[in-house]
KOLNU-94288 format. One record per residue (C-alpha): x, y, z; residue number from 0. Coordinates in pm, whole numbers. Layout:
KOLNU-94288
<rec east="X" north="Y" up="Z" resi="NUM"/>
...
//
This chain:
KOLNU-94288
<rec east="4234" north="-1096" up="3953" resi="0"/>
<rec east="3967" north="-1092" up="4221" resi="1"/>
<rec east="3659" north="-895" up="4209" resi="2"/>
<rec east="3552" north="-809" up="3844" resi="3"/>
<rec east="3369" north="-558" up="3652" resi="4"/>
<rec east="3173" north="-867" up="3569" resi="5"/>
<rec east="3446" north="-1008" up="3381" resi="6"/>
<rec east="3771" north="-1174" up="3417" resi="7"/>
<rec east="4060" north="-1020" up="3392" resi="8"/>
<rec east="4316" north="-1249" up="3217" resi="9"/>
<rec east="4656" north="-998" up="3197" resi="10"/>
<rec east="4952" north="-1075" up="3335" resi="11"/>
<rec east="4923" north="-818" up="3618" resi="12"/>
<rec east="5172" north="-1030" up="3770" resi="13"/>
<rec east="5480" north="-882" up="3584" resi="14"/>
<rec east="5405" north="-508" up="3704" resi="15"/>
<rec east="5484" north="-381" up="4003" resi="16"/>
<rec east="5497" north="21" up="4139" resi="17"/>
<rec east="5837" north="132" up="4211" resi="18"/>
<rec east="5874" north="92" up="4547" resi="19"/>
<rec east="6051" north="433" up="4617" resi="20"/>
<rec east="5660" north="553" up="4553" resi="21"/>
<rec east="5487" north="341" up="4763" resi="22"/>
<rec east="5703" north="454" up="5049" resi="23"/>
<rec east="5662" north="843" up="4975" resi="24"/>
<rec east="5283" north="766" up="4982" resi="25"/>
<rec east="5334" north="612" up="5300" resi="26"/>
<rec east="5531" north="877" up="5462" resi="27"/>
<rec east="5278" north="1133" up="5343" resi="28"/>
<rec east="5024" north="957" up="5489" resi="29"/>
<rec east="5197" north="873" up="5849" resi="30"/>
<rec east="5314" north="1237" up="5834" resi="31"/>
<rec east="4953" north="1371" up="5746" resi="32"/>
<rec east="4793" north="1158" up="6032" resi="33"/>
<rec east="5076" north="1255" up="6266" resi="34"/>
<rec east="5000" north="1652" up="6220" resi="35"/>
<rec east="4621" north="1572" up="6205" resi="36"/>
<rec east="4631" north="1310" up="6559" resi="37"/>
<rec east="4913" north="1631" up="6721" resi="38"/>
<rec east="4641" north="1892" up="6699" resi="39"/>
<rec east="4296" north="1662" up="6782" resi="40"/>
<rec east="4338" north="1629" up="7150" resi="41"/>
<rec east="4489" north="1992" up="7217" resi="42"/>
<rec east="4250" north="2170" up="7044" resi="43"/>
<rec east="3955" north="2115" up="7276" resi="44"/>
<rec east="4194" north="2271" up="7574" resi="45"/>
<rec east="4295" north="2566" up="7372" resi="46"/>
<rec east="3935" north="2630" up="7303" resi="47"/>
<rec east="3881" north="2666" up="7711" resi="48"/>
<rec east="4164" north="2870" up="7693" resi="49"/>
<rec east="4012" north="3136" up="7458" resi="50"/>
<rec east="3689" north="3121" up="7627" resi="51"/>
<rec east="3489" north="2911" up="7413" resi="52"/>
<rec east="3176" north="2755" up="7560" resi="53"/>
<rec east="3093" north="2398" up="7599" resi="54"/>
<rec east="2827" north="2420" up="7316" resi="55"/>
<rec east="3123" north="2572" up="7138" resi="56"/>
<rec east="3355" north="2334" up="7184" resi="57"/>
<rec east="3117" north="2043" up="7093" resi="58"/>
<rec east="3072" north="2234" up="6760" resi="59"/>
<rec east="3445" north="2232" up="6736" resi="60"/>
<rec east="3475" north="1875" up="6721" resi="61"/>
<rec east="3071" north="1780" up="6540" resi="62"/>
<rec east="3182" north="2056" up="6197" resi="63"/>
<rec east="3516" north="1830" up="6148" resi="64"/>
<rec east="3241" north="1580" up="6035" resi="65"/>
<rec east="3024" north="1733" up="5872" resi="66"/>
<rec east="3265" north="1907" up="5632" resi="67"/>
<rec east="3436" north="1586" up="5550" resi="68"/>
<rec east="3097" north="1480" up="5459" resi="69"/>
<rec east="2986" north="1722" up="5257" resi="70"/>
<rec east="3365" north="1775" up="5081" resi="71"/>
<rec east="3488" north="1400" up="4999" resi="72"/>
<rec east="3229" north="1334" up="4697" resi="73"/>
<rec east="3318" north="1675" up="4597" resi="74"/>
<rec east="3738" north="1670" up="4602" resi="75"/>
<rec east="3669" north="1267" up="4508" resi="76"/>
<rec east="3524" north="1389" up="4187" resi="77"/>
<rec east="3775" north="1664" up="4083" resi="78"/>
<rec east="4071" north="1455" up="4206" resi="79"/>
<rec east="3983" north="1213" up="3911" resi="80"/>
<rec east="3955" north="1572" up="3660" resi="81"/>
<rec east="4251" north="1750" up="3755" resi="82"/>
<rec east="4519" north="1471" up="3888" resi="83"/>
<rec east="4490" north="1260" up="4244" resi="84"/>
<rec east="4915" north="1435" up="4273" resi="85"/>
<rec east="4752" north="1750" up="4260" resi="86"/>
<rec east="4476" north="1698" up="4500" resi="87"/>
<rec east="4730" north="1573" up="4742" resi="88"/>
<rec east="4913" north="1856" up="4696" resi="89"/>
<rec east="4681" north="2088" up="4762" resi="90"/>
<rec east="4527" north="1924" up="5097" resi="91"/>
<rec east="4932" north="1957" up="5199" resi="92"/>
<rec east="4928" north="2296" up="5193" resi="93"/>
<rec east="4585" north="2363" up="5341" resi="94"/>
<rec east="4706" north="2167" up="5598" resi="95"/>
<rec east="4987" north="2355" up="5653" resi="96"/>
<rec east="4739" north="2672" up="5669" resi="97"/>
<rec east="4540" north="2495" up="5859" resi="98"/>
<rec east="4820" north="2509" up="6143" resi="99"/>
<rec east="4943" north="2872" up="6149" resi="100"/>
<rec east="4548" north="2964" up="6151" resi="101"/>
<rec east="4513" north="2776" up="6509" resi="102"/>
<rec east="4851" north="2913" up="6607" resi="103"/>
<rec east="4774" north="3240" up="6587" resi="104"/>
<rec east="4368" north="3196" up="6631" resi="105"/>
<rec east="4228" north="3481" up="6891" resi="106"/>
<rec east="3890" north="3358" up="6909" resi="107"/>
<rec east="3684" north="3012" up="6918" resi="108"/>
<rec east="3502" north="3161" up="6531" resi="109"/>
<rec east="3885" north="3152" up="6413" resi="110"/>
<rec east="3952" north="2797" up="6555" resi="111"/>
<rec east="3610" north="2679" up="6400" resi="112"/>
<rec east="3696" north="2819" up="6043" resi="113"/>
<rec east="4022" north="2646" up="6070" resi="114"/>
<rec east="3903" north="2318" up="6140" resi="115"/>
<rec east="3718" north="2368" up="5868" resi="116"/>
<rec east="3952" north="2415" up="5662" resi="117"/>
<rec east="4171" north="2118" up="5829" resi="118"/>
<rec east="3904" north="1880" up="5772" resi="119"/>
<rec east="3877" north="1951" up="5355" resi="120"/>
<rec east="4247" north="1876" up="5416" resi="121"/>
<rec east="4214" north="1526" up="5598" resi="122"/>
<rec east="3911" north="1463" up="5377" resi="123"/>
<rec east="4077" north="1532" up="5039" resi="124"/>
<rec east="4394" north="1359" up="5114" resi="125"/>
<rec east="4198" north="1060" up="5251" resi="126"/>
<rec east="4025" north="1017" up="4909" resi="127"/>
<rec east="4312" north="1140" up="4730" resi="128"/>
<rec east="4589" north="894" up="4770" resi="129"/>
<rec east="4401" north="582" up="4790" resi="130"/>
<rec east="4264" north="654" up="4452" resi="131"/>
<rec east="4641" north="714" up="4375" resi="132"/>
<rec east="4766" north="379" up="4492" resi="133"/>
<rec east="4478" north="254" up="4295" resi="134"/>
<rec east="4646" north="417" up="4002" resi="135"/>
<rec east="4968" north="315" up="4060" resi="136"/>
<rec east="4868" north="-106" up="4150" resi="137"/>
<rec east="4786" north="-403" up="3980" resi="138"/>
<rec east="4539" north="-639" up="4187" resi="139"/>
<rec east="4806" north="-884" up="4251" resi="140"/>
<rec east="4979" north="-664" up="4471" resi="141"/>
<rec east="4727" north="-392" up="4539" resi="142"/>
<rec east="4663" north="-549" up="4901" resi="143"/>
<rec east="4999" north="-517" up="4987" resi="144"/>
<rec east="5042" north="-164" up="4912" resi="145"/>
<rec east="4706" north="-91" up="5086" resi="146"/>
<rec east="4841" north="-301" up="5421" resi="147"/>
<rec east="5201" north="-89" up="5384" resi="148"/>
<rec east="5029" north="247" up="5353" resi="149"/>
<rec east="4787" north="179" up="5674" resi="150"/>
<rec east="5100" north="52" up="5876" resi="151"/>
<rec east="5232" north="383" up="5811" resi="152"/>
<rec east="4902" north="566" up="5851" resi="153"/>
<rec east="4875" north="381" up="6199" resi="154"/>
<rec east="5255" north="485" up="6342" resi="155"/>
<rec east="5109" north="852" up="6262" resi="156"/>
<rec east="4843" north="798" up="6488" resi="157"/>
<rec east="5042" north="656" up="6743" resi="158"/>
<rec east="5312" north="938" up="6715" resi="159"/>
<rec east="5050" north="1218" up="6711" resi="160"/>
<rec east="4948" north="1291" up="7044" resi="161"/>
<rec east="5279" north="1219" up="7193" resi="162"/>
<rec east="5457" north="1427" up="7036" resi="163"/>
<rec east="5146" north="1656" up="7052" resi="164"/>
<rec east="5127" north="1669" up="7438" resi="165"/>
<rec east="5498" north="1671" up="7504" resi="166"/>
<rec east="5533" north="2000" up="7284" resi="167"/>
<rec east="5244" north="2123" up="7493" resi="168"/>
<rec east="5394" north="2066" up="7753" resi="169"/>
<rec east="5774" north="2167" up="7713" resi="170"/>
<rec east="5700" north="2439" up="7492" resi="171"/>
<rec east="5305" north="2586" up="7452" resi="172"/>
<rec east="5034" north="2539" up="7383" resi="173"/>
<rec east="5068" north="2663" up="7050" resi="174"/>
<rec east="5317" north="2452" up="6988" resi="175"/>
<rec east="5175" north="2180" up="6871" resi="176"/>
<rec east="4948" north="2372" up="6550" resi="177"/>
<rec east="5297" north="2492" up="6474" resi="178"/>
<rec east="5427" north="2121" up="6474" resi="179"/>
<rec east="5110" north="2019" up="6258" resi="180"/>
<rec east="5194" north="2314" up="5973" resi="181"/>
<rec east="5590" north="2209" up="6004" resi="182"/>
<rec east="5492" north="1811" up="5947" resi="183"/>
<rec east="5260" north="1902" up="5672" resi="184"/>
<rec east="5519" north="2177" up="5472" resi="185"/>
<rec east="5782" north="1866" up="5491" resi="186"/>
<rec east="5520" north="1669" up="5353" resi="187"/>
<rec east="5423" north="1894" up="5044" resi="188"/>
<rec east="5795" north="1915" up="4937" resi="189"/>
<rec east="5819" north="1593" up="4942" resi="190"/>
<rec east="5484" north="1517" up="4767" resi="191"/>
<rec east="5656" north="1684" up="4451" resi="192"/>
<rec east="5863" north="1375" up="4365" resi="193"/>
<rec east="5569" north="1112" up="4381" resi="194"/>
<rec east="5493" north="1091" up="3954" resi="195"/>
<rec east="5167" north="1241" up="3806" resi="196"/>
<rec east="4975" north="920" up="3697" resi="197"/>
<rec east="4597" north="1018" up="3556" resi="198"/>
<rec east="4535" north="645" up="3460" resi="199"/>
<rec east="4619" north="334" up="3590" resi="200"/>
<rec east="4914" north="237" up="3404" resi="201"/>
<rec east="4822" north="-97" up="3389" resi="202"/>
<rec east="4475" north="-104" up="3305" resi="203"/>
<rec east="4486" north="-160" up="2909" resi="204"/>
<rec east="4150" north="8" up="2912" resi="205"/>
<rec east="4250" north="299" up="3063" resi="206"/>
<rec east="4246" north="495" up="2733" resi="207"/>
<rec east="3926" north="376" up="2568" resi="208"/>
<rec east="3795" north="483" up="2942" resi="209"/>
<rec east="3394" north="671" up="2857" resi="210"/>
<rec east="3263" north="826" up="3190" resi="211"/>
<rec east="2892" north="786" up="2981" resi="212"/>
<rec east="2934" north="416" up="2982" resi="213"/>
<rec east="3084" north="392" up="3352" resi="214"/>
<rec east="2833" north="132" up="3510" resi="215"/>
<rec east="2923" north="104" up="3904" resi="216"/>
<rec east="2936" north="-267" up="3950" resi="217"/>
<rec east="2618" north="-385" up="4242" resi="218"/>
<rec east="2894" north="-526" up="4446" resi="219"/>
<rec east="3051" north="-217" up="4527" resi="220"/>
<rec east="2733" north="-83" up="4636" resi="221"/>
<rec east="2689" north="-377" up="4871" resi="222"/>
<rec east="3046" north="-329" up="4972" resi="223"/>
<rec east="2924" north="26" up="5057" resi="224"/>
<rec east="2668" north="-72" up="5285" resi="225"/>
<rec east="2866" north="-324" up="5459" resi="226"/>
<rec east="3117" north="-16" up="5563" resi="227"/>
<rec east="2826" north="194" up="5672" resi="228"/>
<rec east="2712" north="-33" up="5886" resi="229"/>
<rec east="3094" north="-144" up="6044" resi="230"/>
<rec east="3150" north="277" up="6065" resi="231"/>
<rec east="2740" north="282" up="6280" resi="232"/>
<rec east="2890" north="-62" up="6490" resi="233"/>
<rec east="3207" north="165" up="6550" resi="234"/>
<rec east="3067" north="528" up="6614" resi="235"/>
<rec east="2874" north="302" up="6882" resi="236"/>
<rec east="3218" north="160" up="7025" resi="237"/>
<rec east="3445" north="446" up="7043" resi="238"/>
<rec east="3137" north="684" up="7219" resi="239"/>
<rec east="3045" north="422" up="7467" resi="240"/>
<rec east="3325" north="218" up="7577" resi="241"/>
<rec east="3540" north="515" up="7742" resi="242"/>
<rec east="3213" north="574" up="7996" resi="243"/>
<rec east="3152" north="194" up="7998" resi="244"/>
<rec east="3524" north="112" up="8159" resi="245"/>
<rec east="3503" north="431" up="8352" resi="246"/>
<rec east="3131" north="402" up="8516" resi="247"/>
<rec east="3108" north="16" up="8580" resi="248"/>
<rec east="3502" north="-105" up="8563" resi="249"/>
<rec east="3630" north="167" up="8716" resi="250"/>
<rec east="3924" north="224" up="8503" resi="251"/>
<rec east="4130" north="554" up="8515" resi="252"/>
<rec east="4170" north="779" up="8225" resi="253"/>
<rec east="4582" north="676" up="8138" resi="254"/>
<rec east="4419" north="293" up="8099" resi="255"/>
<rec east="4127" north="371" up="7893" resi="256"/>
<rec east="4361" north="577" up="7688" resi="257"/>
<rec east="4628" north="244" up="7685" resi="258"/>
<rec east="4341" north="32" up="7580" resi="259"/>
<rec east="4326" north="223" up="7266" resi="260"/>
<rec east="4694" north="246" up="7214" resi="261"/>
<rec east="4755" north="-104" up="7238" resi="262"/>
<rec east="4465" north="-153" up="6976" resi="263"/>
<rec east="4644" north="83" up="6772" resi="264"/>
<rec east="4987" north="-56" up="6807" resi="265"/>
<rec east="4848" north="-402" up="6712" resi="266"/>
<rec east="4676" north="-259" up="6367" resi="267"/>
<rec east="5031" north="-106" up="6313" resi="268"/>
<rec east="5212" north="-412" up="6354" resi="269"/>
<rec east="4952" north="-696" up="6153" resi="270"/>
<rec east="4882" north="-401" up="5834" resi="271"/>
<rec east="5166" north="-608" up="5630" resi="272"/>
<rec east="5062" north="-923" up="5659" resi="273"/>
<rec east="4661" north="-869" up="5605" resi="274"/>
<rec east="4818" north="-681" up="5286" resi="275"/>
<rec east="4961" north="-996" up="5174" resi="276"/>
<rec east="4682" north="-1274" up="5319" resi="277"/>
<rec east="4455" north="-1015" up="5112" resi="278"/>
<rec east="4671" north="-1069" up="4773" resi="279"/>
<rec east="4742" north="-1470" up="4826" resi="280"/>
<rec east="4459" north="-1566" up="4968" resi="281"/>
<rec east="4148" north="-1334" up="4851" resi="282"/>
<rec east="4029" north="-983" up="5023" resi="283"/>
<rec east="3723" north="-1160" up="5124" resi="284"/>
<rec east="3889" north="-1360" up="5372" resi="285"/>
<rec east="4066" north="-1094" up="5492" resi="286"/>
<rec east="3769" north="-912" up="5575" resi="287"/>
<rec east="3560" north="-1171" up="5715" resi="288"/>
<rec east="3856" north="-1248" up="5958" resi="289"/>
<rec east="3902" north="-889" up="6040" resi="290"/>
<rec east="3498" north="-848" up="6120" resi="291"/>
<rec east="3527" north="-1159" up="6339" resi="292"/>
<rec east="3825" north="-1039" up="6522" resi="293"/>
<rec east="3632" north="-697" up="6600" resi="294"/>
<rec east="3285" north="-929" up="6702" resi="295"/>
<rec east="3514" north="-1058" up="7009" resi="296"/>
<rec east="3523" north="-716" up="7113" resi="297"/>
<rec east="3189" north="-576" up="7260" resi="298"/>
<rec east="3055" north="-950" up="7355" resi="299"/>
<rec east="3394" north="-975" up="7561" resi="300"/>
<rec east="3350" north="-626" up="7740" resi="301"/>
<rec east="2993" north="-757" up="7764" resi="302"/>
<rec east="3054" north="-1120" up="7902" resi="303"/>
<rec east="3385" north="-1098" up="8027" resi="304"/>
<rec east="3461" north="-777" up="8142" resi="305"/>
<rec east="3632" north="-905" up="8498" resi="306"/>
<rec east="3885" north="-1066" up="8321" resi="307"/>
<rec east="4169" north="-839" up="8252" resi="308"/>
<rec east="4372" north="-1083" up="8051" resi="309"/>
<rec east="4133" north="-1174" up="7847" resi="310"/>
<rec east="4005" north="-786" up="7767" resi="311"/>
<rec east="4353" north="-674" up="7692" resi="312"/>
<rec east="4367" north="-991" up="7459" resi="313"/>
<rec east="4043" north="-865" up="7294" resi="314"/>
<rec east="4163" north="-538" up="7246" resi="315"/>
<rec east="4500" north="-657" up="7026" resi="316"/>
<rec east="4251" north="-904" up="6837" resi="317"/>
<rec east="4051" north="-566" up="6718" resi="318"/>
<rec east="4372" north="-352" up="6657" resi="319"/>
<rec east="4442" north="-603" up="6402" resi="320"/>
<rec east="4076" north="-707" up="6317" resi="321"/>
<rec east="4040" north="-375" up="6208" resi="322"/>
<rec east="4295" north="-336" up="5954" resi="323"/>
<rec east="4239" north="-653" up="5808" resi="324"/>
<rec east="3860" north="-526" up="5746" resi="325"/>
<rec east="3984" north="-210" up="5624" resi="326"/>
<rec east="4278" north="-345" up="5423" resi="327"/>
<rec east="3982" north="-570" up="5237" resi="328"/>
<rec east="3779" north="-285" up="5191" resi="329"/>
<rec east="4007" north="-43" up="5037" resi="330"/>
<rec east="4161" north="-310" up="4811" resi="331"/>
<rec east="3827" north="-472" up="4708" resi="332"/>
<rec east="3750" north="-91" up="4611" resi="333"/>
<rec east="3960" north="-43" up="4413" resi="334"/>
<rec east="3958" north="-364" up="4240" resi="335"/>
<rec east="3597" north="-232" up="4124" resi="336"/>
<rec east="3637" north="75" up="4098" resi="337"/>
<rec east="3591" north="202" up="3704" resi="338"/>
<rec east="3908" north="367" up="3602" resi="339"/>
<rec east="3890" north="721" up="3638" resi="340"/>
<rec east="3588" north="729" up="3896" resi="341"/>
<rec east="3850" north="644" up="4160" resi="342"/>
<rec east="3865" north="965" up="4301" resi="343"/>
<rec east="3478" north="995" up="4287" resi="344"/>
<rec east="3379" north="680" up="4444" resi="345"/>
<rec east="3624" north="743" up="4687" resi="346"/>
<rec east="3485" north="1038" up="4828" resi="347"/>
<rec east="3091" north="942" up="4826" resi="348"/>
<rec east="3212" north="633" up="4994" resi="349"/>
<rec east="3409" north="846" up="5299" resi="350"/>
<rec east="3111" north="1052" up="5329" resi="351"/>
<rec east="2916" north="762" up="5384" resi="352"/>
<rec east="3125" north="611" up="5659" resi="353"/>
<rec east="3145" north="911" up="5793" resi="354"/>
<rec east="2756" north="982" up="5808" resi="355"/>
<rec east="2782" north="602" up="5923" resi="356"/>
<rec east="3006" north="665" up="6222" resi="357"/>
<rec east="2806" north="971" up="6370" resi="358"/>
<rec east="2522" north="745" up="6278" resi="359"/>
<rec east="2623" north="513" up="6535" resi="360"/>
<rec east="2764" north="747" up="6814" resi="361"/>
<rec east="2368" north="896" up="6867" resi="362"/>
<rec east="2229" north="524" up="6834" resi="363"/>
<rec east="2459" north="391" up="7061" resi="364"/>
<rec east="2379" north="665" up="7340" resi="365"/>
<rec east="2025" north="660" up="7255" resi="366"/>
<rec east="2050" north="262" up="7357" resi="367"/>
<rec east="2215" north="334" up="7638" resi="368"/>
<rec east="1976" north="609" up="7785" resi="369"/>
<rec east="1683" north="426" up="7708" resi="370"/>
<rec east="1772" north="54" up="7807" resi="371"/>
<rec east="2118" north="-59" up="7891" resi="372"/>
<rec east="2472" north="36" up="7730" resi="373"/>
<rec east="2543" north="-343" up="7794" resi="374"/>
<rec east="2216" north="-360" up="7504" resi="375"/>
<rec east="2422" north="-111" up="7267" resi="376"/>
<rec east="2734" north="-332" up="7301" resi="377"/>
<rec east="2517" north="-637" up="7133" resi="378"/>
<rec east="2375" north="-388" up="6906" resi="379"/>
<rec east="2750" north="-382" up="6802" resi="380"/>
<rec east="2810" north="-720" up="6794" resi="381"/>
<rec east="2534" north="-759" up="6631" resi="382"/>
<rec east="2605" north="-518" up="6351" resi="383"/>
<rec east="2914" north="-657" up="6264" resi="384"/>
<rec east="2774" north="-984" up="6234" resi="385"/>
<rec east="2529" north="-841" up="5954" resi="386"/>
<rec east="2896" north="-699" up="5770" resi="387"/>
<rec east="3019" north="-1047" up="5800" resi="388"/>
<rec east="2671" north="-1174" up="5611" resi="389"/>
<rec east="2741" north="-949" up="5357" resi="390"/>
<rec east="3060" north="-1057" up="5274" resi="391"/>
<rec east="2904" north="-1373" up="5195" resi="392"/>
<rec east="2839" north="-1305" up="4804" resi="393"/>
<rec east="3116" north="-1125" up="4779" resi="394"/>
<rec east="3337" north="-1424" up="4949" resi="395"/>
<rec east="3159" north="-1638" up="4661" resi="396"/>
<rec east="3203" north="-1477" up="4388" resi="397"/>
<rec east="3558" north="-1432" up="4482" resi="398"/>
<rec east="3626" north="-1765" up="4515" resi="399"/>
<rec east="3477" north="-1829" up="4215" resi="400"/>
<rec east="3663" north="-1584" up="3983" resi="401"/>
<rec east="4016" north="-1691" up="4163" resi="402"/>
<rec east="3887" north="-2070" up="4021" resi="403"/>
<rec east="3822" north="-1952" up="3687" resi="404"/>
<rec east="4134" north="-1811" up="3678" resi="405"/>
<rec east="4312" north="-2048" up="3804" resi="406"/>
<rec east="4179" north="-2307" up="3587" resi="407"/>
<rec east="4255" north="-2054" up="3289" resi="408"/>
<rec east="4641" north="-2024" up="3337" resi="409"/>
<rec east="4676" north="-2416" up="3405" resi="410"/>
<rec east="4522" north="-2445" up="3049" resi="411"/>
<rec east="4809" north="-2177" up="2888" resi="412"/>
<rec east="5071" north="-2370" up="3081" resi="413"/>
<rec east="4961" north="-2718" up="2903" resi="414"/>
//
């Protein structure tokens, strides 16, 4: 047990364990998912030029992707819980898979923006749709793990995405690569059929006296919530500012900006596992304090150090695997509070808060940067993140603290 409902949780969680045949389904749906979504997002702004579209066009091209997954998560969060988080899954798999033939064979930039539409209910839904199925399927003794083997999987999508995107644009069309994104997502529906259709959390022995009317949110997921707010504002201002910032004052060409990304990415890939495990041995807490930390060294280094390549590139691993230790805590300590059957629900209002977060911080980071200094909106950043790691104080105590009580209860049984 880690994080309570205000209580401790005293069942041998210990002896369960989701087949693993499951977990690794979930994880290929997800790599696959993020592969067909990562394919399509940096093609699609080309094959808008190529139909004509505008630059005020093509900015609304990428700003609705946003704003629907805002506006959708709560909503598929909520009936994901009613009808089945299998079923929810299922259906973002095939509008995916829609999604795909409807850029394919788009004529027009109006076509293109009523398919991203529809793509990003897809990528929204299935976001909040199988984490609050792993939740369903783990125990909190081994929920980080699953959590750190499903974002290892999620991260090789990303990575796999836009090469395989480009070099089908490339060899092929420029179509190709929508095609590729319906294909990926059609493999991953069949295969979504064998995951089990699990309503409850099998282990929770108060899943079935479960009253939505007497569901109380516990306060430290809503602090939890505004600690991810604020990491998604510190990152909006990151990912908007840094391209311009190594391109403007360090000079860098496009193929190393991109690499400093990649090798950010490869490094989340590679560390996912073990923050899944340091997160079930060793508390979520510290997980995610070490994760926000790691990510801290990032803007004060491009800040402070940014003539020392070394050390940058060093930086840049440190927040590829910063970042899924934070994230790794914060889905796992999520669903460690989250009531059973609000999963789904809390889910989704939580994604559309980090997502309202993240555009949050992309206009306050260039707002910063227009009106003093971008090197100011890189301590704004830093700064940020150091508030997240403040708030994980309490929750780092009272973690602690129920790990004790435990711990102290099972040496009692054992006498």
């Amino acid at each position: 047990m880690i994080l309570s409902n205000n209580h401790i949780d005293n069942s041998d969680e210990s002896a369960f364990s989701p087949p693993r045949p499951n977990i690794m389904l979930l994880g290929l749906l997800m790599a696959l998912s993020t592969m067909a979504n990562s394919i399509v997002a940096p093609m699609l702004p080309i094959y808008a030029t190529k139909l004509n579209a505008t630059p005020t066009q093509i900015g609304l091209l990428v700003s609705i992707f946003g704003f629907v997954r805002f506006v959708i998560q709560p909503i598929i969060g909520n009936y994901s819980d009613k009808w089945g988080h299998r079923r929810v899954i299922q259906a973002m798999l095939a509008l995916f898979t829609i999604a795909g033939l409807g850029y394919a064979v788009g004529e027009n930039i109006q076509s293109l923006l009523f398919f991203r539409s529809i793509q990003a209910i897809a990528v929204g839904g299935l976001s909040v749709s199988i984490r609050a199925y792993i939740n369903q399927i783990t125990t909190k003794n081994n929920r980080g793990g699953v959590n750190g083997t499903i974002s290892a999987m999620q991260n090789a999508g990303s990575l796999l995405g836009p090469v395989v995107g480009g070099v089908a644009a490339d060899w092929l069309s420029i179509q190709a690569p929508f095609y590729l994104l319906s294909f990926f997502s059609l493999i991953g529906l069949i295969l979504s059929f064998s995951l089990p259709n699990v309503k409850f959390n099998q282990y929770n022995i108060d899943s079935n006296k479960h009253d939505k009317k007497q569901t109380r949110w516990p306060n430290a997921l809503y602090l939890l919530a505004g600690i991810n707010i604020l990491e998604f504002v510190g990152l909006g201002i990151w990912v908007t500012l840094w391209p311009i910032f190594a391109s403007e004052t360090m000079h860098w060409n496009s193929s190393l900006i991109g690499l400093s990304f990649s090798i950010s990415a490869l490094a989340s890939l590679i560390t996912a596992p073990v923050w899944g495990k340091i997160s079930d041995l060793y508390g979520r807490t510290i997980s995610g304090i070490t994760g926000l930390l790691f990510l801290l060294i990032q803007p004060v280094a491009v800040v402070l150090f940014n003539h020392n390549f070394v050390l940058l590139w060093l930086c840049f691993v440190l927040a590829g695997a910063g970042g899924t230790g934070y994230f790794n805590a914060y889905y796992t300590i999520v669903g460690d509070l989250s009531p059973d059957g609000d999963v789904g629900k809390i889910q989704g209002v939580l994604g559309a808060a980090s997502q309202l977060g993240n555009s949050a911080g992309s206009i306050l980071g260039s707002f910063i940067w227009q009106a003093l200094t971008i090197q100011i909106a890189f301590w704004t950043d830093a700064s940020i993140l150091m508030i997240c790691i403040i708030g994980y104080i309490p929750l780092f105590i009272t973690e602690m603290r129920t790990r004790k009580q435990n711990k102290t209860y099972e040496e009692e049984l054992t006498q």
